[in-house]
C-alpha positions, 0 to 999 in steps of 0.5 A, spaced: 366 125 236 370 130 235 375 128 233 380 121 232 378 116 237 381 110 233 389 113 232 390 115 238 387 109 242 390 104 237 397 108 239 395 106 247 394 100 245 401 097 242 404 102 248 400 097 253 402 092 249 409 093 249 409 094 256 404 087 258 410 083 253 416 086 257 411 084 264 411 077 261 419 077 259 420 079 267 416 074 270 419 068 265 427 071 266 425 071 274 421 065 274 425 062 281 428 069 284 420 072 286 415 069 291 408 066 289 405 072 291 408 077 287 408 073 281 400 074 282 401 080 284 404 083 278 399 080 273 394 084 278 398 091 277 399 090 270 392 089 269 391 096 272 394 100 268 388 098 262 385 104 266 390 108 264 387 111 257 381 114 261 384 117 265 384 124 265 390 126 265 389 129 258 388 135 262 393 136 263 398 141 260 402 136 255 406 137 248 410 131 249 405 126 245 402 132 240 406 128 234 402 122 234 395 126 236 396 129 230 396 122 227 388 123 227 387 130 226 385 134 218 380 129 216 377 133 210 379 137 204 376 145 201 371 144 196 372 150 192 367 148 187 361 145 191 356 149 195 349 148 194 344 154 193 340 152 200 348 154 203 348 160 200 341 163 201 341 161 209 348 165 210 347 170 205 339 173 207 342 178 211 344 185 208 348 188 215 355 186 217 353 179 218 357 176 211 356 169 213 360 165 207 364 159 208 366 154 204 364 146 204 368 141 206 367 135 203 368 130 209 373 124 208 374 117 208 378 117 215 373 119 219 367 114 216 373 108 218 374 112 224 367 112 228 367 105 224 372 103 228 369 106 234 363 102 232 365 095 233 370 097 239 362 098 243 359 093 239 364 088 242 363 090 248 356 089 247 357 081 245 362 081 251 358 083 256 352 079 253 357 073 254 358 075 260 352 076 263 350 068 260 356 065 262 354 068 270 348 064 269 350 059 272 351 062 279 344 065 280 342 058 278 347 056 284 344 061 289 336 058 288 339 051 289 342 053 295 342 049 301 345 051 308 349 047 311 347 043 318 351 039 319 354 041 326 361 037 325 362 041 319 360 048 322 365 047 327 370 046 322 369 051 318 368 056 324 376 053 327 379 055 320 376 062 321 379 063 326 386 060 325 387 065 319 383 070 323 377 072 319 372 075 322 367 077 317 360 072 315 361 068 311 355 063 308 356 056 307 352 052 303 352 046 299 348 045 291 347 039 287 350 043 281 357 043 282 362 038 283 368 042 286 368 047 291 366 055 289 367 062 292 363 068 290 361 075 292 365 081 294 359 084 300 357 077 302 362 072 300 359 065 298 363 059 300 359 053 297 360 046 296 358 040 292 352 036 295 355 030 296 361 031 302 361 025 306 366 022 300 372 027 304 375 026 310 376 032 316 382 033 313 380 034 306 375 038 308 379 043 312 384 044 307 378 046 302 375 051 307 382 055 309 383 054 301 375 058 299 377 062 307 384 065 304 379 067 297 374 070 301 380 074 306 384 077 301 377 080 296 380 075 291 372 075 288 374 083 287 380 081 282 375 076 279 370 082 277 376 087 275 379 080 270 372 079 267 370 087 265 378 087 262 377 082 258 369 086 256 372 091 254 379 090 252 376 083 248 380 085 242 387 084 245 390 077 246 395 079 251 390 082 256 386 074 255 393 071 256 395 075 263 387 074 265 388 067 265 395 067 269 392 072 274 387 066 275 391 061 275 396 065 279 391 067 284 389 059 287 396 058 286 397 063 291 391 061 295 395 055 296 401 057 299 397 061 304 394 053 306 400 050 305 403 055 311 398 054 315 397 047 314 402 042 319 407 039 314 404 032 315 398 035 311 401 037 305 400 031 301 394 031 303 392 038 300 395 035 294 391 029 294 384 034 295 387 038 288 387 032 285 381 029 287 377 035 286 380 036 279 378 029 276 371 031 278 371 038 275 366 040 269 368 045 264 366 052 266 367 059 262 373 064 263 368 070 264 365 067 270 367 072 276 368 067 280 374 062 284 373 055 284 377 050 287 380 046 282 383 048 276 384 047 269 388 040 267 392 044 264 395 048 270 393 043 276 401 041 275 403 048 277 399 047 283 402 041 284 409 043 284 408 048 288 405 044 294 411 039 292 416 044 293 413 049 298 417 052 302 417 059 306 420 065 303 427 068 305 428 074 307 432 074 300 428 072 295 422 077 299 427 082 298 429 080 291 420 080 290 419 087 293 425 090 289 422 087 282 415 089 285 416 096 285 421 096 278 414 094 275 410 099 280 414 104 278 414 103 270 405 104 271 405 110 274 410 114 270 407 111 263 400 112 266 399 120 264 402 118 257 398 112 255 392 117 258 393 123 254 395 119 247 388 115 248 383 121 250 383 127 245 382 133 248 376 136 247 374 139 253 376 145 257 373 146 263 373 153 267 377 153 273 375 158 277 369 159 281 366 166 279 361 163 274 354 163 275 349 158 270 343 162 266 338 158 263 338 161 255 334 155 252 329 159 249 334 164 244 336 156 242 330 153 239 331 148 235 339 148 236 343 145 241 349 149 244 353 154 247 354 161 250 359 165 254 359 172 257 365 175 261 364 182 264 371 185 265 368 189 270 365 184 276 371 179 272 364 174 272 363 168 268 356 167 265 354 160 262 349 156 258 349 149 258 356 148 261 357 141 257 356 144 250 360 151 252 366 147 254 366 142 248 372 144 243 370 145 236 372 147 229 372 154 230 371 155 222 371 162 221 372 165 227 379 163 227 381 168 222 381 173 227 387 170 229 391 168 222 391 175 220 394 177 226 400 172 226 400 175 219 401 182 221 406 180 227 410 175 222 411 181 217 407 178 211 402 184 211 401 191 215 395 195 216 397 199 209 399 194 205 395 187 206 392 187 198 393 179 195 391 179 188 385 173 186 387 168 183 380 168 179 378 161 181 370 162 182 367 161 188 360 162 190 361 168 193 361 175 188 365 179 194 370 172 193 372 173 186 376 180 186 382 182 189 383 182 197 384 186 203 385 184 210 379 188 211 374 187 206 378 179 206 373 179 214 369 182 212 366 178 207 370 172 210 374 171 203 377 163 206 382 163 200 385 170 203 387 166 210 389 161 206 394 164 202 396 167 208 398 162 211 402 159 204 405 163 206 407 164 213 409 157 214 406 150 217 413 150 222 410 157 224 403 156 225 405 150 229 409 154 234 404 161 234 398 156 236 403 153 241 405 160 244 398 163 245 394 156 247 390 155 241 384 150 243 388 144 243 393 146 239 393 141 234 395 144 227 394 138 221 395 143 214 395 150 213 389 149 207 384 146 212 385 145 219 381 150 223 374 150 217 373 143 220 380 139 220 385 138 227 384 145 230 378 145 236 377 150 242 371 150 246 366 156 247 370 157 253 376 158 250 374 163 244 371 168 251 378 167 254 382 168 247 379 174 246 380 177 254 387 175 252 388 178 244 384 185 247 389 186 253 394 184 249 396 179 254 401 175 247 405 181 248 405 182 240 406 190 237 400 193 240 399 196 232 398 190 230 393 189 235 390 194 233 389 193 226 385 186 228 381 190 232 379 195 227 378 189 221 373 186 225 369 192 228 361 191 226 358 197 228 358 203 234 351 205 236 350 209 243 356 210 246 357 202 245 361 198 241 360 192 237 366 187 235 366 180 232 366 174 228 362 169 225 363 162 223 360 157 219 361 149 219 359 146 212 360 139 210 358 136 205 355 142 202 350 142 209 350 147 215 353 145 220 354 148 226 355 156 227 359 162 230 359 167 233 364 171 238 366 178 240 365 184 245 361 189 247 365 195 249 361 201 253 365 207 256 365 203 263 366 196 261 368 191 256 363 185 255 365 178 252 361 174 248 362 167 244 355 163 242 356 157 239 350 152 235 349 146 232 343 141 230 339 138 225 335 145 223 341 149 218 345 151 223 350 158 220 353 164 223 347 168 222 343 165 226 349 164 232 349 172 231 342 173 232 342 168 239 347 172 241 344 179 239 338 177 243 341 175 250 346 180 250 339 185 248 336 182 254 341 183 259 342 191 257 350 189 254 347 192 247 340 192 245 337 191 239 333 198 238 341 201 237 342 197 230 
């Protein structure tokens, strides 16, 4: 993972809490003011809103929550004394412009709790659905002992109750010596089955059966049923989604039986009563996560159902009001906190190309040995090329890459200028010679001296650099410290994003003083060679004193055109800003933007 999961889908979680405990307070409050069906009804659509945390409304542009994802963001510390000898000599081999230095990040304790968490959330969900799939058992089991029903009485019968609440859809009747009440399951092709010995109830109690079974069968409540069971998968760990899982349920019959009791003449609504009853003393124990309805109910809640048949009488026009005026209060309080709860559950790690001038290449052979990224943009057709739009629309930390970016706040904030940008060392020893000395912005991007970025930012501040990040749309925006955020820390943008920052810092798009941009320009300016211009900056993720990813991001200016370019590279081979370079030199000498033979 990139970055946080555990924060903020902790935080969607007591949000979705909340909002389940308010639904229960409601229906309490309201017990007599609202109709059976919206009872139902309303533990259905509370339970919906647990699809809101994947949901891809973190897409959208949003600073409302930034405060709570940045609860999860900087997750590691600068090491100003470990580097290992192997960093050094993969990043220091080449003699040329490539001054590929970084500094280890020694990798916190967070984010080891964090994929620990995210760990157990999917080993639960694996037991869940073992559990699940076991309790299921026992509908396959019915399927083989499945017998059809001959009896011509009895197909009659069920027939007429088809009929009289106008379904019209096959149904398949049968009887097993498995159960002991009356069970309904499938979504395509429902299953009505009945206990083998049926003889013991009379016509009447038998039709109240098939329209209870029929009503199921009607209203997709098998559907619910399935929704209930991977709720609980996946949400195994909250004990209010259980509980509005179980009054779904129970709220489901009894709503099944109001439907009876309206199409039922009065005489037989005792009766009705009686077949619950009946049916209840003949249950057997069965598991919650069986995604299936069963016609008689726990012991627990056969009162309720019986009350309802004791007190059954048709809605009013006024309480249908009052229902559908709750019904859409609760409707309402889903919608407008969806986005929210979305985007505090998923980071926003990805950045996809909205346009459709992109064409994909295939550049695996330059990647050998690496997972990875690269993006082209041409000025001149205003084209995209892209290899593997997965990893090159993935946000990461930008390491040094992002310096580009931090002398040009600091030039634009007044702390420096193009004549005067000297920061005296503080003689802390680093593992760099080019490090221990006295720095300027240009030798500072030049040998990557992080400590100079640094006490640039010290400087500027973190209210500044939050709202600077915010003004041009960094990556994700997110600014967790000014030590460390953007080696490995909070700070993420995807390859993409490096491309489109870059168009934007050349043509001056931020509106800042053309001067400073300049000077930006001249720091990170590589080599010139027939006519073509090479600008750029390389970047190197380590971690605990291992290579971790690389970077390498510029342009390419000819006198007709302006060609950008980001290559990023991660895998279990030393993965360094070099070695992005050299990829990135190779395709652009392929494509004819800058061959090898000029350097």
């Amino acid at each position: 993972m990139s970055s946080s999961f555990f924060i903020p889908f902790l935080v969607s979680q007591i949000l979705l809490s909340l909002f389940f405990s308010l639904i229960i307070l409601i229906k309490k409050l309201l017990k007599a003011q609202i109709t059976v069906g919206t009872h139902y009804h309303l533990s259905v659509i509370s339970l919906l809103a647990l699809i809101a945390p994947f949901l891809p409304f973190h897409y959208l542009k949003s600073n409302h929550f930034d405060w709570i994802l940045n609860l999860g963001g900087a997750s590691s510390t600068l090491s100003h004394t470990r580097s290992t000898d192997k960093t050094a000599e993969a990043i220091g081999q080449h003699a040329n412009w490539v001054q590929d230095f970084s500094m280890s990040i020694e990798q916190s304790s967070f984010k080891m709790i964090d994929s620990a968490f995210f760990a157990v959330w999917i080993l639960g969900i694996a037991v869940m659905l073992i559990a699940t799939l076991y309790s299921n058992r026992k509908i396959g089991k019915i399927k083989k002992s499945l017998q059809m029903v001959n009896n011509k009485e009895l197909l009659t019968l069920f027939r007429t109750c088809k009929e009289e609440i106008r379904f019209h859809q096959k149904v398949i009747l049968g009887c097993s010596p498995l159960i002991k009440s009356p069970i309904t399951f499938g979504v395509v092709r429902p299953y009505i089955i009945l206990p083998k010995d049926i003889s013991m109830f009379s016509a009447d109690e038998m039709k109240c059966v098939l329209l209870h079974e029929l009503y199921h069968c009607k209203r997709k409540d098998m559907l619910i049923n399935y929704f209930l069971c991977l709720s609980k998968i996946v949400y195994w760990f909250n004990p209010l989604v259980w509980y509005l899982s179980k009054e779904a349920k129970t709220e489901m019959e009894i709503s099944c039986d109001f439907a009876v009791l309206k199409t039922l003449d009065k005489k037989l609504h005792l009766k009705y009563g009686e077949v619950i009853l009946k049916f209840t003393s003949l249950k057997q124990r069965t598991s919650s996560l069986v995604a299936a309805s069963e016609f008689s109910s726990s012991y627990k809640h056969i009162k309720r159902r019986i009350v309802t048949v004791v007190n059954f009488k048709a809605a009013s026009p006024l309480l249908k009001v009052k229902s559908a005026l709750v019904f859409a209060l609760v409707l309402g309080i889903i919608l407008a906190g969806t986005p929210s709860v979305s985007i505090l559950a998923m980071q926003r790690d990805t950045h996809f190309l909205s346009g459709a001038n992109v064409e994909y290449e295939d550049d695996s052979t330059f990647f050998d040995g690496f997972s990875g990224g690269f993006v082209l943009f041409d000025s001149n057709r205003k084209k995209y090329t892209i290899y593997n739009r997965k990893e090159s629309t993935a946000r990461f930390a930008p390491a040094s890459t992002y310096k580009v970016f931090s002398a040009l706040l600091a030039l634009e904030s007044g702390i420096i200028t193009k004549n005067n940008s000297q920061m005296t060392w503080d003689e802390t020893q680093y593992p760099y010679k080019e490090w221990n000395q006295d720095q300027d912005l240009f030798s500072a991007m030049s040998s990557s001296a992080t400590w100079y970025f640094q006490k640039l930012d010290r400087q500027i501040g973190e209210d500044h650099l939050r709202r600077y990040l915010k003004s041009i749309h960094y990556g994700n925006e997110d600014f967790s410290g000014p030590a460390n955020y953007w080696l490995d820390g909070s700070l993420q943008i995807s390859p993409l994003e490096q491309v489109n920052m870059l168009k934007k810092f050349y043509d001056n798009e931020f509106d800042f003083k053309q001067s400073n941009i300049q000077t930006v320009k001249d720091s990170i300016r590589l080599e010139e060679s027939n006519g073509r211009i090479l600008s750029g900056k390389t970047g190197t993720s380590v971690i605990n004193g291992e290579l971790h990813a690389g970077w390498f991001v510029g342009y390419v200016e000819t006198a007709e055109n302006t060609f950008f370019f980001a290559v990023h590279i991660q895998g279990e081979k030393r993965a360094a800003g070099s070695t992005a370079a050299e990829i990135a030199l190779s395709i652009l000498d392929k494509k004819g933007i800058y061959p090898s033979a000029s350097r």
